[in-house]
Biopython code that builds the backbone (N, CA, C, O; Angstrom):
import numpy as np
from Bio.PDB.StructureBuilder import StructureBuilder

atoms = [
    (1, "UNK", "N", (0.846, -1.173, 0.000)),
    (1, "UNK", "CA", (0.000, 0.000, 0.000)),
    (1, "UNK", "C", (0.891, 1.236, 0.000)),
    (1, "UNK", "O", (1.938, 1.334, 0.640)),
    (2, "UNK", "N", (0.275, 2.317, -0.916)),
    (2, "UNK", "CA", (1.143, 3.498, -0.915)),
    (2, "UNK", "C", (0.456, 4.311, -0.306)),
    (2, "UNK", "O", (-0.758, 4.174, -0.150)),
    (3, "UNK", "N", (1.402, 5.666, 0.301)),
    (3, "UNK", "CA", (0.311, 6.761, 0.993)),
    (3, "UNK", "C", (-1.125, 7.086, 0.182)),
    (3, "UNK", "O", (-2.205, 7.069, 0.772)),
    (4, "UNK", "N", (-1.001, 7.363, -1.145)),
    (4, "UNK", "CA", (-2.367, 7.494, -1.649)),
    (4, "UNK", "C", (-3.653, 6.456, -1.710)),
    (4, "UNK", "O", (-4.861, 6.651, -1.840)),
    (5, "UNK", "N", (-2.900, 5.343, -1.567)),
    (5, "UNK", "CA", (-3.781, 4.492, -1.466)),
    (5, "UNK", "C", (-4.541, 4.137, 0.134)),
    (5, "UNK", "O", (-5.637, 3.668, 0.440)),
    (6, "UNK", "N", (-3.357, 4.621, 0.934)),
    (6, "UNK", "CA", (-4.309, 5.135, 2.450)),
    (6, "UNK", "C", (-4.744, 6.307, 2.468)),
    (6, "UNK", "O", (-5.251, 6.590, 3.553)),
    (7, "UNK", "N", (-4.759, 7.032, 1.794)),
    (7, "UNK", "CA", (-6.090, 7.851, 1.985)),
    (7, "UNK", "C", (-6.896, 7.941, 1.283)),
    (7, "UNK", "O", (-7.688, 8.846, 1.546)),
    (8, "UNK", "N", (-7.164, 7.161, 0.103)),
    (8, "UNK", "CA", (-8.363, 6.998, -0.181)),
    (8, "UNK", "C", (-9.310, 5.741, 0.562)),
    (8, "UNK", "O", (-10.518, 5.507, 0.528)),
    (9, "UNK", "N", (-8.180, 5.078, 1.230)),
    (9, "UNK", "CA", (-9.143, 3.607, 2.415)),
    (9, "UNK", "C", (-9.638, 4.915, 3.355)),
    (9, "UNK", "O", (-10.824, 5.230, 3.458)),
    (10, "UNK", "N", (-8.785, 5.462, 3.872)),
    (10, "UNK", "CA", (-9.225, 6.389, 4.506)),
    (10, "UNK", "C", (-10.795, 7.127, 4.794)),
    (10, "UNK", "O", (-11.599, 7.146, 5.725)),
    (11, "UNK", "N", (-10.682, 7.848, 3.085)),
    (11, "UNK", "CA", (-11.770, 8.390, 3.013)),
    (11, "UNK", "C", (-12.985, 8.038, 2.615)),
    (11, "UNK", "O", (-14.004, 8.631, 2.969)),
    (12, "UNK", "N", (-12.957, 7.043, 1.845)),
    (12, "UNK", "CA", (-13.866, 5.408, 1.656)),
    (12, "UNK", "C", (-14.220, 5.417, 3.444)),
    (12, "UNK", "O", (-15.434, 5.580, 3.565)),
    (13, "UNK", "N", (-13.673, 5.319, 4.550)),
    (13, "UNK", "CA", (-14.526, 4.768, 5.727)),
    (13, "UNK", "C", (-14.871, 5.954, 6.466)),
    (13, "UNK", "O", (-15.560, 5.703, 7.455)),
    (14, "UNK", "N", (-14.556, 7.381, 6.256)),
    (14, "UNK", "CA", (-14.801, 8.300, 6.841)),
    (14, "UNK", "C", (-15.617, 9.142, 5.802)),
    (14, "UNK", "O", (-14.960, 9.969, 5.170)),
    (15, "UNK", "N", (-16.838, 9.056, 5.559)),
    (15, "UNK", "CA", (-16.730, 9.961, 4.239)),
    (15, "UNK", "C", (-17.568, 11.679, 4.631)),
    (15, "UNK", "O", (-18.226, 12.371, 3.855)),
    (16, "UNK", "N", (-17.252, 11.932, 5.963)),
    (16, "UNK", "CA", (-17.911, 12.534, 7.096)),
    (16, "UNK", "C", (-16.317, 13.720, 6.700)),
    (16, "UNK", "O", (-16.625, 14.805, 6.207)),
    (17, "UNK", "N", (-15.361, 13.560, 6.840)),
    (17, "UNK", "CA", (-14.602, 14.207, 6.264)),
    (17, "UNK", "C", (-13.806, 14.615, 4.991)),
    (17, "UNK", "O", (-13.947, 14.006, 3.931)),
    (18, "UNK", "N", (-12.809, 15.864, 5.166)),
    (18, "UNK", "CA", (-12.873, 16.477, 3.753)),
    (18, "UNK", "C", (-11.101, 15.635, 3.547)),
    (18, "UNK", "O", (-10.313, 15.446, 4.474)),
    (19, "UNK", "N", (-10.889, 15.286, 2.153)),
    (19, "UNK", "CA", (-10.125, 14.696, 1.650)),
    (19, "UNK", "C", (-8.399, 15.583, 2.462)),
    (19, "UNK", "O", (-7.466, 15.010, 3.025)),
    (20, "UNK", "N", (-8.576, 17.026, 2.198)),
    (20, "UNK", "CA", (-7.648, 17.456, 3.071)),
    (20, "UNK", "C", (-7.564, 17.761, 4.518)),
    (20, "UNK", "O", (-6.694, 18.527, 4.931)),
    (21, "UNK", "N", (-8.463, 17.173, 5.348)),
    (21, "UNK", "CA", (-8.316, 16.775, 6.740)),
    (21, "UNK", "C", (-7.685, 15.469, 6.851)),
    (21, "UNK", "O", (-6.802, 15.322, 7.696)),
    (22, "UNK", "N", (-8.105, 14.293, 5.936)),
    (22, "UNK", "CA", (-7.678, 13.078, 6.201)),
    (22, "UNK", "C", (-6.076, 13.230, 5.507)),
    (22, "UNK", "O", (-5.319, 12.439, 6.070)),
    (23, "UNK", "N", (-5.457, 13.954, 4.552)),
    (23, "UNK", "CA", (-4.125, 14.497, 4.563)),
    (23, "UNK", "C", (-3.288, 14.977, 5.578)),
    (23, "UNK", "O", (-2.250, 14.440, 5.967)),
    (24, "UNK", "N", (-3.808, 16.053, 6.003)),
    (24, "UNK", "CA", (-3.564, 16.643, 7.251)),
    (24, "UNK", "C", (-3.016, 15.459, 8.575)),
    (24, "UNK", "O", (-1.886, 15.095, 8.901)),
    (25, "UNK", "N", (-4.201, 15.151, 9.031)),
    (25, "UNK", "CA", (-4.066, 13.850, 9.877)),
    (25, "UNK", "C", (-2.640, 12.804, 9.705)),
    (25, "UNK", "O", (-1.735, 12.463, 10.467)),
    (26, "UNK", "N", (-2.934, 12.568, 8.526)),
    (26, "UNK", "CA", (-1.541, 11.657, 7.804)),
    (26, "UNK", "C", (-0.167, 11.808, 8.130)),
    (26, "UNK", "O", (0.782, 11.231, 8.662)),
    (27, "UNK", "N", (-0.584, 13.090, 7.436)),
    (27, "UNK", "CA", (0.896, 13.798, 7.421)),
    (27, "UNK", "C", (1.387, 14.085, 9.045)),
    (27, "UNK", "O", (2.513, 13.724, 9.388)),
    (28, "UNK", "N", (0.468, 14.757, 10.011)),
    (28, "UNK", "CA", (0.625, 14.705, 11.406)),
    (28, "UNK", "C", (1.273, 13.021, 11.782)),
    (28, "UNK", "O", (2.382, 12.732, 12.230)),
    (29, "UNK", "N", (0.599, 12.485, 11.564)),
    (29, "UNK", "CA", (0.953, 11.363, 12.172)),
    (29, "UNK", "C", (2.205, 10.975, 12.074)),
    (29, "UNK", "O", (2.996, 10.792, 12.999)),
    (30, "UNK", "N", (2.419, 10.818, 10.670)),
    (30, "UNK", "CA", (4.072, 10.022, 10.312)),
    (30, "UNK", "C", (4.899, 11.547, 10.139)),
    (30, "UNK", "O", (5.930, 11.687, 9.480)),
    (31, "UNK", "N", (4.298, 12.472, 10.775)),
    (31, "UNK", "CA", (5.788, 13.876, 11.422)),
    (31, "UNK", "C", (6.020, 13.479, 12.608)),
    (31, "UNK", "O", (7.140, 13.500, 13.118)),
    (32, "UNK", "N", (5.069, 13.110, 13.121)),
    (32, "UNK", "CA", (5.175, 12.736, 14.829)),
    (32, "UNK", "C", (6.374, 11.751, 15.080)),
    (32, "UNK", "O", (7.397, 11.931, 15.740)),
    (33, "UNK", "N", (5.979, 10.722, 14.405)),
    (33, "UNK", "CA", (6.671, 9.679, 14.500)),
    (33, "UNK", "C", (8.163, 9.745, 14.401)),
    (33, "UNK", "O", (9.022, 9.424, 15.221)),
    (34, "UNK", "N", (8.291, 10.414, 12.766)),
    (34, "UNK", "CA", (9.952, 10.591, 12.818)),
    (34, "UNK", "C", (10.203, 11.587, 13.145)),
    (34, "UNK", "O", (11.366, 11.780, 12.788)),
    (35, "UNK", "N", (9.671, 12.781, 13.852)),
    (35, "UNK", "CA", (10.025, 13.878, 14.780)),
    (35, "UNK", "C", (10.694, 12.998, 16.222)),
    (35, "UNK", "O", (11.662, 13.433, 16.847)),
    (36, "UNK", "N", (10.000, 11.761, 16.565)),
    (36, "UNK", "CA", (10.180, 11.324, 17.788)),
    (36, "UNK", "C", (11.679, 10.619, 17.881)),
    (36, "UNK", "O", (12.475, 10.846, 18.792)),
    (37, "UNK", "N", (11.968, 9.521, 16.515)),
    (37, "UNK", "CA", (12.598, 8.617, 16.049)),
    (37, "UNK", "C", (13.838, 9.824, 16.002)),
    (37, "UNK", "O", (14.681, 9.896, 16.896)),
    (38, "UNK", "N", (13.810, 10.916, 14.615)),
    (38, "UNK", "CA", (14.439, 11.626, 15.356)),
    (38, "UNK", "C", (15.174, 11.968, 16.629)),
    (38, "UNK", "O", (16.272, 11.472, 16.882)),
    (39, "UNK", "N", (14.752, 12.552, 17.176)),
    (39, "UNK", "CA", (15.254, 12.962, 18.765)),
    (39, "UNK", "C", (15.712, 12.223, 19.575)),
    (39, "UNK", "O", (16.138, 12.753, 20.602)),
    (40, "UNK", "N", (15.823, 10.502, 19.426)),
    (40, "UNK", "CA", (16.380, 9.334, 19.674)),
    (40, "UNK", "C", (14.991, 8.694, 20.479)),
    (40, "UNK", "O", (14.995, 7.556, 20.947)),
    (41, "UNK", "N", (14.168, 9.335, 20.535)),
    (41, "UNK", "CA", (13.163, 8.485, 21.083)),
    (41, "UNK", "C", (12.724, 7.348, 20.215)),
    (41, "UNK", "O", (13.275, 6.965, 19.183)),
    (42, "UNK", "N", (11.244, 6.680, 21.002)),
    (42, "UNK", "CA", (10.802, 5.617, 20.299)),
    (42, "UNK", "C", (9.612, 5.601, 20.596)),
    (42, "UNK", "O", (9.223, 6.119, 21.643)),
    (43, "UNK", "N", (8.316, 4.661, 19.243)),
    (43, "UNK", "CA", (7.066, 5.062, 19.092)),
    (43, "UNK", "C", (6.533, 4.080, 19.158)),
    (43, "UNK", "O", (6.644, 3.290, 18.220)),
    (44, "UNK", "N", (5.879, 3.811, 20.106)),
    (44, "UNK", "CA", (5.009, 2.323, 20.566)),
    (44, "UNK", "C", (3.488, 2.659, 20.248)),
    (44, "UNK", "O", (2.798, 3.559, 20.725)),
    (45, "UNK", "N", (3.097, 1.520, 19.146)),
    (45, "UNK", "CA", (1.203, 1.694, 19.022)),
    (45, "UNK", "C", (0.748, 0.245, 19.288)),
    (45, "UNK", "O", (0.536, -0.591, 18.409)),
    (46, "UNK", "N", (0.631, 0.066, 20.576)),
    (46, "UNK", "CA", (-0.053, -0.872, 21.165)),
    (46, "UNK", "C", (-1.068, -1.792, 20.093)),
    (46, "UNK", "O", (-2.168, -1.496, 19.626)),
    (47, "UNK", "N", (-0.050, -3.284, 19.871)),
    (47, "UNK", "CA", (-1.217, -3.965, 18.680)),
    (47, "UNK", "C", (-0.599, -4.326, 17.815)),
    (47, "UNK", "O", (-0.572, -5.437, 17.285)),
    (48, "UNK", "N", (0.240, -2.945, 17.481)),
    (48, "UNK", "CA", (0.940, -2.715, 16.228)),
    (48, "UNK", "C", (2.331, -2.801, 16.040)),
    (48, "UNK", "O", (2.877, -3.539, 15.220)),
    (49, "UNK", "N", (3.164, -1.657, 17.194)),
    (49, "UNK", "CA", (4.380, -2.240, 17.182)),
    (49, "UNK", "C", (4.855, -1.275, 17.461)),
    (49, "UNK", "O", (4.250, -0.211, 17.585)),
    (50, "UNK", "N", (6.313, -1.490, 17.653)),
    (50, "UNK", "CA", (7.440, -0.411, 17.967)),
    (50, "UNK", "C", (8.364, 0.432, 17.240)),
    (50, "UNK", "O", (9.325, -0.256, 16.896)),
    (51, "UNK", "N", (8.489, 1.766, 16.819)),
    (51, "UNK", "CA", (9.400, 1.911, 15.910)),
    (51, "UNK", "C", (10.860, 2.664, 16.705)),
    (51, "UNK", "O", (10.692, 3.645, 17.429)),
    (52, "UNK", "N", (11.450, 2.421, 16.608)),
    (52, "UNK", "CA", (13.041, 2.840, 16.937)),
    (52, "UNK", "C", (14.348, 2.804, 16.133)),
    (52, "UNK", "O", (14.748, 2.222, 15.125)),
    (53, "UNK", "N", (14.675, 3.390, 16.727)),
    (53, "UNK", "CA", (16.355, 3.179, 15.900)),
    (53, "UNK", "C", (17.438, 2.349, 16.493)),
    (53, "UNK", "O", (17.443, 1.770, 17.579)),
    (54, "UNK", "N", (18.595, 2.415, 15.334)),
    (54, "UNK", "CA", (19.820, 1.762, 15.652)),
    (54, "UNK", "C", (20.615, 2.190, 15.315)),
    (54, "UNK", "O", (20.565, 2.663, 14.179)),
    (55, "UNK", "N", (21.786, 2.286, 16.057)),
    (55, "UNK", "CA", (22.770, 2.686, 15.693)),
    (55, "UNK", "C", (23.673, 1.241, 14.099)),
    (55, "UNK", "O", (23.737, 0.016, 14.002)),
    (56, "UNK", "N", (24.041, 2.171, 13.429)),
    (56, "UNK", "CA", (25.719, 1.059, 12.346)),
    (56, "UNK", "C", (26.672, 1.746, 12.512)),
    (56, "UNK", "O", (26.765, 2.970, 12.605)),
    (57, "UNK", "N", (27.658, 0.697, 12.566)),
    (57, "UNK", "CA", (28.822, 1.406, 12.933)),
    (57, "UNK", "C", (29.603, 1.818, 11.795)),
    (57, "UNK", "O", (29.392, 1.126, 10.799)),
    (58, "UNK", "N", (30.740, 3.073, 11.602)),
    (58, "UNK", "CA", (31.190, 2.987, 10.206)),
    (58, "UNK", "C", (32.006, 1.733, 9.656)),
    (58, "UNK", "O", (32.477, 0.836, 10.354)),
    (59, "UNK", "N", (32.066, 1.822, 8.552)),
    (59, "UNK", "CA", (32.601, 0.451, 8.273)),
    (59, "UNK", "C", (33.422, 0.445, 6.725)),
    (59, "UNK", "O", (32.998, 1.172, 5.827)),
    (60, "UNK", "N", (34.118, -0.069, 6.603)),
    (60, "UNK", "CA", (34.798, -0.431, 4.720)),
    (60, "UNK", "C", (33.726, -0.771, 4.118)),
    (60, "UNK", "O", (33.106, -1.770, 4.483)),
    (61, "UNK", "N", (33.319, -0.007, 3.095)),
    (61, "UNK", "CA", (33.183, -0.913, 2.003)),
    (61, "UNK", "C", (33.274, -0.886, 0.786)),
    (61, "UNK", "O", (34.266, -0.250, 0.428)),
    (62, "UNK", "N", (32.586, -1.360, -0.157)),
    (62, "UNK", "CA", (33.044, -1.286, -1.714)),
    (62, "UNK", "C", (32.814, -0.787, -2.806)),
    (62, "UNK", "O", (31.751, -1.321, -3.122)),
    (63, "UNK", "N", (33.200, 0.135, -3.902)),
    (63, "UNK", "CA", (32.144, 0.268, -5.178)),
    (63, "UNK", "C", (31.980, -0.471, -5.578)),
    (63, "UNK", "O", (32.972, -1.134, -5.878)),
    (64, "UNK", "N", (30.984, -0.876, -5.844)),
    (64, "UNK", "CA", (30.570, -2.268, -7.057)),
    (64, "UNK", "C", (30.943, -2.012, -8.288)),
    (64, "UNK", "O", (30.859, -2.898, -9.139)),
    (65, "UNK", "N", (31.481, -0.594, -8.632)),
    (65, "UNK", "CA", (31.644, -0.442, -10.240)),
    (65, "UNK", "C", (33.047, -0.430, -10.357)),
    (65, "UNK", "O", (33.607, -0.695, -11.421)),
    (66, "UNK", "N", (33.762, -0.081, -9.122)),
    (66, "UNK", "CA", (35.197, -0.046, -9.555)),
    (66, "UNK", "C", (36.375, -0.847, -8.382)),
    (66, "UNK", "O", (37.600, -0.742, -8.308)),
    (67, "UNK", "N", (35.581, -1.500, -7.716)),
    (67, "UNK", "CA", (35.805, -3.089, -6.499)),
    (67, "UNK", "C", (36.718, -1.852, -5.639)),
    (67, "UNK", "O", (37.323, -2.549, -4.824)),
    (68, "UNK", "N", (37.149, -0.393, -5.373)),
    (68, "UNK", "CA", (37.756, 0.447, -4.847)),
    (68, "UNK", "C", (37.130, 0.545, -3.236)),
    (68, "UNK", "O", (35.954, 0.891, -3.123)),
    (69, "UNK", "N", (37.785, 0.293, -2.221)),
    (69, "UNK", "CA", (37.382, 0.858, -0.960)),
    (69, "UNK", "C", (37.128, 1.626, -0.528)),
    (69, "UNK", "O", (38.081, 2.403, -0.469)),
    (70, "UNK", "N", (36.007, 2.109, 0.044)),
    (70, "UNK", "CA", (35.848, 3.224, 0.280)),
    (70, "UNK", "C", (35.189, 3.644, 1.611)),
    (70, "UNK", "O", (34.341, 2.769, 1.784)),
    (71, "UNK", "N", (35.124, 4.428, 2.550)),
    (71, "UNK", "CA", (34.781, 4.428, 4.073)),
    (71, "UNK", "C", (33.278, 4.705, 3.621)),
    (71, "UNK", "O", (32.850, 5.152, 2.556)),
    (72, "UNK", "N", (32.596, 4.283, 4.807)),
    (72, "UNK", "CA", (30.764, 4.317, 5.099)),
    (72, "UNK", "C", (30.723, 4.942, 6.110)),
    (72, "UNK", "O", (31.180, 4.323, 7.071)),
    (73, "UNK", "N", (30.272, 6.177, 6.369)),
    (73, "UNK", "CA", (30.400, 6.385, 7.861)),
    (73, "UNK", "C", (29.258, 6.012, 8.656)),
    (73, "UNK", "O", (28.166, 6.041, 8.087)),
    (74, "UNK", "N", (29.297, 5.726, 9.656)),
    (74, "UNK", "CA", (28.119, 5.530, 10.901)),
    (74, "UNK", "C", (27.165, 6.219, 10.499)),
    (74, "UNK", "O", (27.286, 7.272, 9.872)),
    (75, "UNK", "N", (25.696, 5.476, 10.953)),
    (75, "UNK", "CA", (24.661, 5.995, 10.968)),
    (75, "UNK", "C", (23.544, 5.366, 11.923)),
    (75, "UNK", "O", (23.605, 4.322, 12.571)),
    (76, "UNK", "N", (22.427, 6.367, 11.819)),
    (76, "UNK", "CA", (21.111, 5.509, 12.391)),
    (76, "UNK", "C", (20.318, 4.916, 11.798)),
    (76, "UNK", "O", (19.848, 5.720, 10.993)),
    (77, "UNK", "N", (19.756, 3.784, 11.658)),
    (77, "UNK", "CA", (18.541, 3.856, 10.748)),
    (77, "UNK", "C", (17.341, 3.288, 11.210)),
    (77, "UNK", "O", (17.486, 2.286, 11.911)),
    (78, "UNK", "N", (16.169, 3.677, 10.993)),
    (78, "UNK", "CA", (14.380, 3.078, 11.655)),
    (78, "UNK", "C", (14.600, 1.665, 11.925)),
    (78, "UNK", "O", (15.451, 0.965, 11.376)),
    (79, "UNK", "N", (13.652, 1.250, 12.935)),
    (79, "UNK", "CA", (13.699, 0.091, 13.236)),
    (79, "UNK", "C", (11.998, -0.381, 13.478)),
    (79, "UNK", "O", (11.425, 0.530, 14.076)),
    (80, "UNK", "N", (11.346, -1.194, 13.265)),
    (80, "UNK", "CA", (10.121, -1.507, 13.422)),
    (80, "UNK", "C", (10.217, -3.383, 13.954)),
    (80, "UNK", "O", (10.777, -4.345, 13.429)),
    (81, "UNK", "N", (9.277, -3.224, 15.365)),
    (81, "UNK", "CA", (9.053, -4.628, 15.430)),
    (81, "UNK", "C", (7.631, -4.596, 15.413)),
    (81, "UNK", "O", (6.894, -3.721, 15.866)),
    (82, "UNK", "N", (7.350, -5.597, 14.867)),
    (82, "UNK", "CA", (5.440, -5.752, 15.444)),
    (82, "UNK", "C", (5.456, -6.625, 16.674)),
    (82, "UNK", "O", (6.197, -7.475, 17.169)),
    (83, "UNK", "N", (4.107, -5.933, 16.994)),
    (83, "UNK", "CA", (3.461, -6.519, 18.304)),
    (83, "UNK", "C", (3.389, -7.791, 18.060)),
    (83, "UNK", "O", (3.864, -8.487, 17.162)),
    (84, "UNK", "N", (2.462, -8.110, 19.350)),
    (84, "UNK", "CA", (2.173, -9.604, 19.473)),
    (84, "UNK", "C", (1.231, -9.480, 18.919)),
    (84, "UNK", "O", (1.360, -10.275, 17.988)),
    (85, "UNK", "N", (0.002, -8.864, 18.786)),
    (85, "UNK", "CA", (-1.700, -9.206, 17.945)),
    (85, "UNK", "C", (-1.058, -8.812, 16.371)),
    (85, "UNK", "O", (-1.545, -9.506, 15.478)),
    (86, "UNK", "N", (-0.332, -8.087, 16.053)),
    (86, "UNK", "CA", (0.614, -8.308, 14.501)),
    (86, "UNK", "C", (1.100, -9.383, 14.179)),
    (86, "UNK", "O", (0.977, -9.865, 13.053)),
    (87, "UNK", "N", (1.808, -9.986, 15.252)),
    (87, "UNK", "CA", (2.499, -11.416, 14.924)),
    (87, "UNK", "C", (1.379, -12.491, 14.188)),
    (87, "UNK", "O", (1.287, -13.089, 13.115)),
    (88, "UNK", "N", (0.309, -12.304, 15.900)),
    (88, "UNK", "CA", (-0.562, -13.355, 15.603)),
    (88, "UNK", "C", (-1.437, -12.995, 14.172)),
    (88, "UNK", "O", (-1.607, -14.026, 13.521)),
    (89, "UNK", "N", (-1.778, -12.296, 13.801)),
    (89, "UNK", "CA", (-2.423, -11.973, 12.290)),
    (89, "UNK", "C", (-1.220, -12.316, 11.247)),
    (89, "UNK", "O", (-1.355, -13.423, 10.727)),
    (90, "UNK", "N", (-0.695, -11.981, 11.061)),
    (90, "UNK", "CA", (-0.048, -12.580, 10.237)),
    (90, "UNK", "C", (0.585, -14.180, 10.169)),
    (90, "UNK", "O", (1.203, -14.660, 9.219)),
    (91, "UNK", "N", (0.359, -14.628, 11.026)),
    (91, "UNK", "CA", (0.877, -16.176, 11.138)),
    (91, "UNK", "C", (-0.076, -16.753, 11.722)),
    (91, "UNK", "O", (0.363, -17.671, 12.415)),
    (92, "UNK", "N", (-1.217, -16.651, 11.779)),
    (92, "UNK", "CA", (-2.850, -16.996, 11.428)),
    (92, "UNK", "C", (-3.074, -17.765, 10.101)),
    (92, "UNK", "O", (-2.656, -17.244, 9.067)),
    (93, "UNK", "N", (-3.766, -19.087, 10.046)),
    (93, "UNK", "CA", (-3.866, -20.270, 9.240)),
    (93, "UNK", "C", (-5.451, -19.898, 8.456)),
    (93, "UNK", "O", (-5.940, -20.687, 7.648)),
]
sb = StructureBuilder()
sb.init_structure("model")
sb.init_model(0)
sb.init_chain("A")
sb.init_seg("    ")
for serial, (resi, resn, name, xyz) in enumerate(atoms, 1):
    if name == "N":
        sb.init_residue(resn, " ", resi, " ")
    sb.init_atom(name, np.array(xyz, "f"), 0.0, 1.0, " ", f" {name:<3s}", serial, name[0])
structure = sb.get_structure()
């Protein structure tokens, strides 16, 4: 699913609101999130799951076009686990 395609599920079940409120909303939501992820915090939606970060450490590695070494430096990047009622839906028979 792409963002446009959640907001038109969106507005398909809300049809009580205007197409740029259910934008609005959206966009609030996933600022929140990596506003939080950001700042080194972390975003728990009960059900659903956890998002956080991690640290990589810098490291060697390679061009693929010219096999030349080259440094990677450290970074953070998102981390998502799902919950347990995520688990269980998806590994549901």
């Amino acid at each position: 699913m792409i963002r446009s395609e959640l907001l038109q599920a969106l507005a398909q079940e809300n049809p009580g609101l205007k197409l740029e409120e259910i934008e609005k909303a959206v966009s609030t939501f996933f600022d929140e999130i990596a506003g939080r992820l950001t700042a080194g915090g972390r975003v728990e939606l009960r059900g659903f799951g956890a998002f956080s970060t991690r640290s990589r450490d810098a490291r060697k590695g390679r061009n693929p076009r010219t096999g030349e070494a080259v440094d990677v430096p450290g970074k953070s990047v998102p981390y998502f686990k799902p919950g347990k009622e995520m688990r269980a839906k998806l590994n549901s028979d």
